[in-house]
Every structure is written in structure tokens, then in C-alpha cells.
N, C-alpha and C positions, 0 to 999 in steps of 0.2 A: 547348440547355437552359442557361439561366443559374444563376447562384450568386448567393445571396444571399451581404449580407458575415457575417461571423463572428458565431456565434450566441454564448449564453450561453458554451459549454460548449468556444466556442475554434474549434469544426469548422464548414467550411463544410456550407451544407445546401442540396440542389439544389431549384428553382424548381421547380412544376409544369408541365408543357408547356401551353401555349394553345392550344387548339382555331382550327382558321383560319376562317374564317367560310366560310358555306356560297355556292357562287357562285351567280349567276342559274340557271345551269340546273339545280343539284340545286335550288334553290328552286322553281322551274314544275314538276320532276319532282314532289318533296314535294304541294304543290298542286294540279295537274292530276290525277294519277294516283288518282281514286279520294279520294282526299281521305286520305292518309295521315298528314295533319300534326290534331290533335285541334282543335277548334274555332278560333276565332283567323280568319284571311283565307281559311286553305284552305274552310272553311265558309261563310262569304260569297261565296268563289267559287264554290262549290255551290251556292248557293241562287239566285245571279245567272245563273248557266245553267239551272236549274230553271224558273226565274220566266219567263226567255227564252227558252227550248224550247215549255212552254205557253203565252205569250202571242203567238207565232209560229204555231203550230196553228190558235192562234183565230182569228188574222188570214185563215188561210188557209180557213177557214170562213166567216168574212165578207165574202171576195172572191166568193165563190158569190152572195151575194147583189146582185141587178146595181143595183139603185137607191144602195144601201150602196156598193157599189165604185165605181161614177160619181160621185158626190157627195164619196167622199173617197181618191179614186183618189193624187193626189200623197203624202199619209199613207202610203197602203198601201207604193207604192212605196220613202221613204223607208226606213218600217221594212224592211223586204224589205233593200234596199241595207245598211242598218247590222248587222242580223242574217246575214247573209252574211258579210258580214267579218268579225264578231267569232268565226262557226263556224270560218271560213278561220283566221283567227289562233292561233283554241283550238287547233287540228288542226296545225298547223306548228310551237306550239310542244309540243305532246304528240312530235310524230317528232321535234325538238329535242331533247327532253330526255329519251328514252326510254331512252338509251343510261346514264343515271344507272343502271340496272339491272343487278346485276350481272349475270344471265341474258342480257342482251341486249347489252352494247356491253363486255364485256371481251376479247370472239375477234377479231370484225371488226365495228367500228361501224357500217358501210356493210353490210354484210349484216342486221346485229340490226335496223338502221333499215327494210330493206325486209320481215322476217316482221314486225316490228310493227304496218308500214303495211298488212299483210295481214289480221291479224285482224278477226273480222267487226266488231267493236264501231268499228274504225277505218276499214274501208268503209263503213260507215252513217254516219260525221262527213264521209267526203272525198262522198259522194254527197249528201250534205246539204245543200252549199255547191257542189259542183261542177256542178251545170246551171246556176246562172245564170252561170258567168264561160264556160259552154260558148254558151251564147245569146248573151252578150255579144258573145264571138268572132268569131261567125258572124253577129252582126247580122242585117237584114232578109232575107238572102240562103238561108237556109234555115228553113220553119217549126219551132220548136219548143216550143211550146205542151204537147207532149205532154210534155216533159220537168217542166214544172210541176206535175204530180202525186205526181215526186219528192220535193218541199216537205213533203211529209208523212213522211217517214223522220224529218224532224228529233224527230219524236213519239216514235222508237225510241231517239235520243239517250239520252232520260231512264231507260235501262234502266240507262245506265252507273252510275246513282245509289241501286238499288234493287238492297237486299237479298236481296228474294224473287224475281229475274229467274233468276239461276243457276240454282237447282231449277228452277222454270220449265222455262226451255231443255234442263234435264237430263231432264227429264220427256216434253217434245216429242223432245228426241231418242232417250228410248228407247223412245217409242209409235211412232215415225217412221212406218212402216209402217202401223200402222192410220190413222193422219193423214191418210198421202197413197191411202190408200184411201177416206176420207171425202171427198176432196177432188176424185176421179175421180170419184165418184159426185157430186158436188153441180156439179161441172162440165154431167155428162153432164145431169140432170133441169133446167141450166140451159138448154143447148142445148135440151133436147128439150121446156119451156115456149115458149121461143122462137118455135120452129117451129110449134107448135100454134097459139099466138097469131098 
């Protein structure tokens, strides 16, 4: 703490401390996380994955259509490629910076890093991005096609953005029970159309 020099009154008088500025990763923390900084970039980086989660959706609705996909197949691809990595990047620097929490990275940063990377909200980011660099991997050598139906979790992303998702989810998990009882039964009169058909 510094000293200003000698005031009116003869007495030194201490300087105020200066805040240090805040580094890269409480800033991505600030940022990323839910948007806890009030308008300003955290909010444009909200809206910029918002706008990129649904027009990613869309996309993958308009690959369904095969005249539409064939005709603008290298597009598709592109965006696919560039949205991929910016989920990957979102998601690497979210476990980056997650440790900015006290909750989580003042015991062991290396454990807080792995229940964070657990929670569902960040299984649905690493599965969002994670089939194509699993495809990628595996090249021609194993089909996975099937794994492309994935591409649609990124639609779940945009819960992280929304208000009324929490109640939601509090709501399904305390009907849980009749839920998945509804879901036996629409299984079974699925099967059992089926068959009759």
C-alpha cells in the first residue's frame, strides 16, 4: 500500500489499494457461466450461442431434406465443422474456468474439474460436440451414422439459458414416476401398433 506525500495537515495518508484486474480465466468464468456479468460481452456471448444452437437445429432439419442436402452439402458440412468447434471450445473453456468457483476449485481443482464435467448441463455440451471428433477418429472404418442423431442435444444446450428450465426439470423430477410410467405405456401401444400394422 503506498503513501501519498504529506497532506495539508502534515500526516501521511495511505493510498487506496488497486484492485488487480481480473485474469482470463475469472473472465471466461464471469462470462460463460450462466451470464453472471450484467449486459456488456457476457450478453452477446449469450445471444451468440443462442442464435448458434438454433440455427444449428435448423440446419439439422434441413439435412433431412435430400434435394436441399445434395445441392448444398459443402455448406452444411462447413457449418457442422465450425459449430463443433466453437461447442468444443465453449466446453473446454467452461472446465477451464470452472475452478473460478469457490464451491469447486478451492479443495482440489482436479477433482472440482471432474464433478463439474459431470453435471448433466455439461454432458449434454461434451455430447454435443463429441460424436463428430468420434467419427472423425474412426474414419470410414466404423459406421456411425447413428451417432448423428446426437446433433440434436445441442437443442438441450439452450436450457442453460432459460429461466423457466429449473422448475421444469424440478417438476419432471418430482412426477418422475408417473412420467416413466407414461412412457412404458406409450412404448408398449408403440410396439403393439407396430405389430398389428
Amino acid at each position: 500500500m503506498g503513501l501519498e506525500p504529506e497532506s495539508k495537515t502534515g500526516k501521511r495518508v495511505a493510498l487506496p489499494k488497486v484492485e488487480h484486474r481480473a485474469t482470463l480465466r475469472q473472465w471466461a468464468y464471469l462470462i460463460l457461466e450462466e451470464g453472471q456479468t450484467e449486459g456488456g460481452v457476457s450478453r452477446v456471448v449469450e445471444m451468440l450461442l443462442i442464435a448458434l444452437i438454433v440455427s444449428n437445429t435448423l440446419a439439422v432439419i434441413l439435412e433431412t431434406v435430400p434435394d436441399l442436402y445434395n445441392n448444398y452439402r459443402p455448406y452444411f458440412s462447413a457449418f457442422e465443422q465450425i459449430t463443433v468447434y466453437i461447442f468444443a471450445v465453449e466446453y473446454f473453456f467452461r472446465l477451464w474456468s470452472c475452478v473460478e468457483d469457490p464451491r469447486i476449485g478451492t479443495a482440489d481443482p482436479v477433482r472440482g474439474r471432474i464433478l463439474f464435467a459431470l453435471r448433466p448441463m455439461m454432458v449434454v455440451d461434451f455430447l454435443s460436440f463429441a460424436p463428430y471428433f468420434v467419427a472423425l477418429g474412426f474414419g470410414a472404418a466404423v459406421d456411425l451414422r447413428a451417432l448423428r442423431v446426437l446433433r440434436l442435444l445441442r437443442l438441450l444446450k439452450i436450457a442453460r439459458y432459460s429461466q423457466a428450465m429449473p422448475a421444469l426439470l424440478g417438476v419432471l423430477y418430482s412426477e418422475r414416476r408417473a412420467v416413466l410410467g407414461a412412457f412404458i405405456l406409450l412404448i408398449f401401444t408403440v410396439c403393439v401398433s407396430g405389430e398389428i400394422m
